[in-house]
N, CA, C and O atoms as CSV, one atom per row, in Angstrom:
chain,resi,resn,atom,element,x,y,z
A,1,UNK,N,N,-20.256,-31.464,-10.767
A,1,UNK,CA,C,-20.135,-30.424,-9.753
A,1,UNK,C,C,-20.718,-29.124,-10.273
A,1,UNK,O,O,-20.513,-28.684,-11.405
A,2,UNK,N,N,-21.508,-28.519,-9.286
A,2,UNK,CA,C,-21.588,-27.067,-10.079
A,2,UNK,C,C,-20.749,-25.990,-9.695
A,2,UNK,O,O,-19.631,-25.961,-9.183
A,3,UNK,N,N,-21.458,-25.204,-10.020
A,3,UNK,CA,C,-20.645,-23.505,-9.414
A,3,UNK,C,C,-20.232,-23.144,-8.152
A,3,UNK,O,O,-21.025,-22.845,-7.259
A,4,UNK,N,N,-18.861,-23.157,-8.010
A,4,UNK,CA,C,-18.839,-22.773,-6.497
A,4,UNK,C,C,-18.841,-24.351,-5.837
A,4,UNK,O,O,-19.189,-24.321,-4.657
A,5,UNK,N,N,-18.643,-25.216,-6.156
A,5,UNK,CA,C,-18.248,-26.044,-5.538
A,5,UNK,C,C,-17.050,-27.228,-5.334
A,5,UNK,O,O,-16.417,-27.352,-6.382
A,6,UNK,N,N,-16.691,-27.909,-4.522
A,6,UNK,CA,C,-14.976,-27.891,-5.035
A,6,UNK,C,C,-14.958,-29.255,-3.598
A,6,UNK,O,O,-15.642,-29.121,-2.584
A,7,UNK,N,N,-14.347,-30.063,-3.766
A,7,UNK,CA,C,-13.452,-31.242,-3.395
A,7,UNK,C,C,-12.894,-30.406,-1.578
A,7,UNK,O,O,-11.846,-29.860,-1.236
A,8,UNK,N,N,-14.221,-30.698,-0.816
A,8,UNK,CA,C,-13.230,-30.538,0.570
A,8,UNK,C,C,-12.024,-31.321,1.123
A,8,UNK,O,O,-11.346,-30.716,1.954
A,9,UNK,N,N,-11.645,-32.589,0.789
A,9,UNK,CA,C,-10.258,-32.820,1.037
A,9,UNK,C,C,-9.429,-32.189,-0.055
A,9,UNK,O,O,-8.224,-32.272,0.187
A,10,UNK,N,N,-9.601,-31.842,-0.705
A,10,UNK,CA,C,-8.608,-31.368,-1.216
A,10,UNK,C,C,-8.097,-29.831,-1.092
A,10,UNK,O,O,-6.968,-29.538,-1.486
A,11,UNK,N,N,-9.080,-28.734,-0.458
A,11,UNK,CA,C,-9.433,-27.843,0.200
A,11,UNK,C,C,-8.256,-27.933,1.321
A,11,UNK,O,O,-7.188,-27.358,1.534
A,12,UNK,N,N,-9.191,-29.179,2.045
A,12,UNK,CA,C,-8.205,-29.094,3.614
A,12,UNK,C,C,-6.820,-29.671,3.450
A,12,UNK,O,O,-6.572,-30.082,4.584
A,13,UNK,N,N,-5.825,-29.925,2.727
A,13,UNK,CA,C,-5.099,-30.187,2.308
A,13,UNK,C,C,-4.244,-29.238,1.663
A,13,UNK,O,O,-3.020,-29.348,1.737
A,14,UNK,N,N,-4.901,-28.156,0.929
A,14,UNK,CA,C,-4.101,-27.522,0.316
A,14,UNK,C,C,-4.105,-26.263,1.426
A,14,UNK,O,O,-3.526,-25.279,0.966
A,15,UNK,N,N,-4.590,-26.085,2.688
A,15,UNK,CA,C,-4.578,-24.973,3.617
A,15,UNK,C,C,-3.529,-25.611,4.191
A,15,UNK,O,O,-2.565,-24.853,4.297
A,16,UNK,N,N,-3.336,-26.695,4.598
A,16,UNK,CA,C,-2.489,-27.545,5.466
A,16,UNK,C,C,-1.138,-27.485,4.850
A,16,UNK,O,O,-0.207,-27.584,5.650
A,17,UNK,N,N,-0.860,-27.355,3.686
A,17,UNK,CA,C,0.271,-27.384,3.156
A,17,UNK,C,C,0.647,-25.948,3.154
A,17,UNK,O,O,1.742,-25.768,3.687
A,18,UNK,N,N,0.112,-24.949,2.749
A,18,UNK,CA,C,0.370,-23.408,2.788
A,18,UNK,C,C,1.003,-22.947,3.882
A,18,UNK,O,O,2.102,-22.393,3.853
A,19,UNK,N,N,0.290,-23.173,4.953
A,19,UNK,CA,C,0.701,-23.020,6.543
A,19,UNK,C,C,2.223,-23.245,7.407
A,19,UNK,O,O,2.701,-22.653,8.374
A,20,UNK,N,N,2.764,-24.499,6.479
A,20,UNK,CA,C,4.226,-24.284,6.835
A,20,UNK,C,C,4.980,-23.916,6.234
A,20,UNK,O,O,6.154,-24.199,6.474
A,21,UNK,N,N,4.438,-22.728,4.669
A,21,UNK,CA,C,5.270,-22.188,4.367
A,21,UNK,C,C,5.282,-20.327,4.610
A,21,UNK,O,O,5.773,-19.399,3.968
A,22,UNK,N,N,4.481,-20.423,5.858
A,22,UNK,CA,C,4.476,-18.988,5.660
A,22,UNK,C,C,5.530,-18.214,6.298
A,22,UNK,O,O,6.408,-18.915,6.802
A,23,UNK,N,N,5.659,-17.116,6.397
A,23,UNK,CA,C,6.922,-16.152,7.265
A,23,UNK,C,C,6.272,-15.217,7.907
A,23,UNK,O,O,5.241,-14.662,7.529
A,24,UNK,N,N,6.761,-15.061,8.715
A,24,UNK,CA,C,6.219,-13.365,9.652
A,24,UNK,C,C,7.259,-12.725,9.263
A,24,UNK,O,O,8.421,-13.059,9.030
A,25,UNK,N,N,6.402,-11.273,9.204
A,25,UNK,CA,C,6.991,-10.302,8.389
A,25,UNK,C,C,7.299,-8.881,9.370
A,25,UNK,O,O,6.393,-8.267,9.934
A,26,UNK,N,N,8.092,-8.675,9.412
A,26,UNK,CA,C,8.817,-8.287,10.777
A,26,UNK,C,C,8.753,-6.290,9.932
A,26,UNK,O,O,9.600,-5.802,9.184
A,27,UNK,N,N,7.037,-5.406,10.615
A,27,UNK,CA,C,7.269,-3.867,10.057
A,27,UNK,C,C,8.708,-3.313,10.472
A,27,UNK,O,O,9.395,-2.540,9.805
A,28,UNK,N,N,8.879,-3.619,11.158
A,28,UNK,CA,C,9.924,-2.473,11.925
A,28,UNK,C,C,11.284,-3.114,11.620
A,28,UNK,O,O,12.059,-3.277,12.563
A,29,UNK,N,N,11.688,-3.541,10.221
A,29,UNK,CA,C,13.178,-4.106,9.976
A,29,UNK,C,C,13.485,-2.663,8.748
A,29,UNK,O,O,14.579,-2.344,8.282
A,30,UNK,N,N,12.575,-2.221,8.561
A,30,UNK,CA,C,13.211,-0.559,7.930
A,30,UNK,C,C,13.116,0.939,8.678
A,30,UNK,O,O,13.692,1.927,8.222
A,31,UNK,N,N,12.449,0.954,9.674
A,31,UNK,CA,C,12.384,1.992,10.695
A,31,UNK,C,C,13.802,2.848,10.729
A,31,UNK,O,O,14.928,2.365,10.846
A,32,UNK,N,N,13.431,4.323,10.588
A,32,UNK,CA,C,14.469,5.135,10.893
A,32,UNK,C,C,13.972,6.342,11.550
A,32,UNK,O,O,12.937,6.964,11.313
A,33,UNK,N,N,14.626,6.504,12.171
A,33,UNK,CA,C,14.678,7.793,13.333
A,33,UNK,C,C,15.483,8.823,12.626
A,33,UNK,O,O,16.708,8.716,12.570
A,34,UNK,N,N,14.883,9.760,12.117
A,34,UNK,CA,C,15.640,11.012,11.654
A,34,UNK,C,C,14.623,12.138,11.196
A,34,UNK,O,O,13.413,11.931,11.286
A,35,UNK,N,N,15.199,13.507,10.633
A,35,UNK,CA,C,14.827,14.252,10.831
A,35,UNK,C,C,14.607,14.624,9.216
A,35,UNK,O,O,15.360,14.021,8.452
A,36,UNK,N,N,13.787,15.424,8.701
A,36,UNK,CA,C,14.181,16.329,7.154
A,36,UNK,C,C,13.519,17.195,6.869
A,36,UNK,O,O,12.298,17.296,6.993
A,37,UNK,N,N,14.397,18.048,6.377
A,37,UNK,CA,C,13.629,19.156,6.044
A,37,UNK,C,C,13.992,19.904,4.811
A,37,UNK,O,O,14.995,19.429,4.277
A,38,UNK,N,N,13.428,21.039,4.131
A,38,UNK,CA,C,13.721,21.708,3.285
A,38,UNK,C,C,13.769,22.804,2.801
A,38,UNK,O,O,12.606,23.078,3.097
A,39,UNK,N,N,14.167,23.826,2.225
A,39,UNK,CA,C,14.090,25.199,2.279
A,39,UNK,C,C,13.332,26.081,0.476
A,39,UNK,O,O,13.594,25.842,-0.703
A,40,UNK,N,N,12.870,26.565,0.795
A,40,UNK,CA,C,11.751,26.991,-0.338
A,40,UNK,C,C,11.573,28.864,-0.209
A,40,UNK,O,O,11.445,29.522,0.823
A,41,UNK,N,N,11.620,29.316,-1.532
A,41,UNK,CA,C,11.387,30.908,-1.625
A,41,UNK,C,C,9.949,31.286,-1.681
A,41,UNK,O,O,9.459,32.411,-1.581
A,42,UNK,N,N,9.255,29.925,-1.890
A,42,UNK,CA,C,7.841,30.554,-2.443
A,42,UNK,C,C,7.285,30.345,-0.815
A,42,UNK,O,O,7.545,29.667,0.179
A,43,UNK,N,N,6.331,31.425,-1.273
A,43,UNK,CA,C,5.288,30.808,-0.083
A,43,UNK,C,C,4.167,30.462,0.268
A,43,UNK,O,O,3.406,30.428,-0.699
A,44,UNK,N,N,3.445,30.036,1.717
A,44,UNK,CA,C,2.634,29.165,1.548
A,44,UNK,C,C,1.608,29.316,1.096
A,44,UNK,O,O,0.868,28.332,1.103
A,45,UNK,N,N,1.080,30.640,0.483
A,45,UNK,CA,C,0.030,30.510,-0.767
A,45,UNK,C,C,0.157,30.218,-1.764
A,45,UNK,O,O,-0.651,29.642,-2.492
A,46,UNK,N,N,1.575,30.683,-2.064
A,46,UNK,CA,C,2.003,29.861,-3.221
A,46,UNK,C,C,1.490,29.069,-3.898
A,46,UNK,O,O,0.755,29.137,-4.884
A,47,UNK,N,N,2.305,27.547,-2.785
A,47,UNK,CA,C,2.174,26.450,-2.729
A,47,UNK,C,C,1.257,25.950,-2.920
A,47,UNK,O,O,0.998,24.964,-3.609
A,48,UNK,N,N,0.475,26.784,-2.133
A,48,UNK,CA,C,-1.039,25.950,-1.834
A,48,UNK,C,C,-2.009,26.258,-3.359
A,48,UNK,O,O,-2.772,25.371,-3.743
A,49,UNK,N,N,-1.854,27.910,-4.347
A,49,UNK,CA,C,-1.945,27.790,-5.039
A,49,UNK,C,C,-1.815,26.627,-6.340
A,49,UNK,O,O,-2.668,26.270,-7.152
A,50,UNK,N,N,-0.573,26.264,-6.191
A,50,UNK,CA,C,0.545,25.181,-7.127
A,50,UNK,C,C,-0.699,23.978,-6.518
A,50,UNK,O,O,-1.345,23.538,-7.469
A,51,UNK,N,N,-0.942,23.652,-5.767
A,51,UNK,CA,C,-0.990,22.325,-5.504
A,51,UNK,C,C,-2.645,22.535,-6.032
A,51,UNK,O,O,-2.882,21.680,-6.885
A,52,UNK,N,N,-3.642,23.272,-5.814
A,52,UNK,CA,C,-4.710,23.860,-6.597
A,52,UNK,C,C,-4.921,23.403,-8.162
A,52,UNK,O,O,-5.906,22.843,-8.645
A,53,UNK,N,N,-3.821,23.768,-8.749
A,53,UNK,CA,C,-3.845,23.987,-9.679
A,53,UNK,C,C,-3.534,22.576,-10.555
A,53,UNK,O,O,-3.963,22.475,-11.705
A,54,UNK,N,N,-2.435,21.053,-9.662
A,54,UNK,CA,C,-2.517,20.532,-9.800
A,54,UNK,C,C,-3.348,19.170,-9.881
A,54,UNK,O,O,-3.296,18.125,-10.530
A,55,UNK,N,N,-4.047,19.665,-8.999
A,55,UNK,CA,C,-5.194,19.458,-8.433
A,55,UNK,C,C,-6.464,19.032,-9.449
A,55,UNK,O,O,-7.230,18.082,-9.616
A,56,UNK,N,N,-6.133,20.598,-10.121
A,56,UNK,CA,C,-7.222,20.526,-11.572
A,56,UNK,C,C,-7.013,19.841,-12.761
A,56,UNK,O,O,-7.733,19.176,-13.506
A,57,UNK,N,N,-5.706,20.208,-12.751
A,57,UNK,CA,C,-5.043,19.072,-14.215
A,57,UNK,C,C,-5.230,17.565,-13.779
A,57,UNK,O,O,-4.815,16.710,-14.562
A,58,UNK,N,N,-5.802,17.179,-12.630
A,58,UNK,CA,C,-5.925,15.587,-12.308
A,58,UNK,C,C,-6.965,15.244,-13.030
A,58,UNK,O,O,-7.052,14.544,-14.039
A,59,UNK,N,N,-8.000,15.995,-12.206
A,59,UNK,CA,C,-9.246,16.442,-12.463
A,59,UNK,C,C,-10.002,16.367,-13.699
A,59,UNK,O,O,-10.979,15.648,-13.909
A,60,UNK,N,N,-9.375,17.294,-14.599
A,60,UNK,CA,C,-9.461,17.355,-16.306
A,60,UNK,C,C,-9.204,15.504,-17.210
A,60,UNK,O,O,-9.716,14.922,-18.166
A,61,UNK,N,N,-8.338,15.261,-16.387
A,61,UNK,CA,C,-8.093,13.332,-17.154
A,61,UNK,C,C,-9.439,12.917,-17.580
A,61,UNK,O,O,-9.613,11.806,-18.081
């Protein structure tokens, strides 16, 4: 056999077997409805500074 090539029954066989073990996976079994928030002295130049700056130290790696 060469490269890339491979035993089609055994192919269709091993899809056939996979298939009844799969699950559906249900997004919405952690969904929450709520609200959050937070309260901060600095402000939003601050921040936006801070996040700049972190920004650069990524950067520098």
């Amino acid at each position: 056999m060469g490269f890339g090539s491979y035993d089609e029954s055994e192919q269709q066989q091993q899809t056939a077997d996979d298939d009844e073990d799969i699950e559906a996976v249900n997004v919405h079994e952690n969904d929450h409805d709520g609200e959050m928030s937070f309260e901060s002295d600095a402000s939003t130049d601050e921040l936006v500074s801070q996040l700049g700056a972190m920004k650069d130290d990524d950067s520098d790696d």
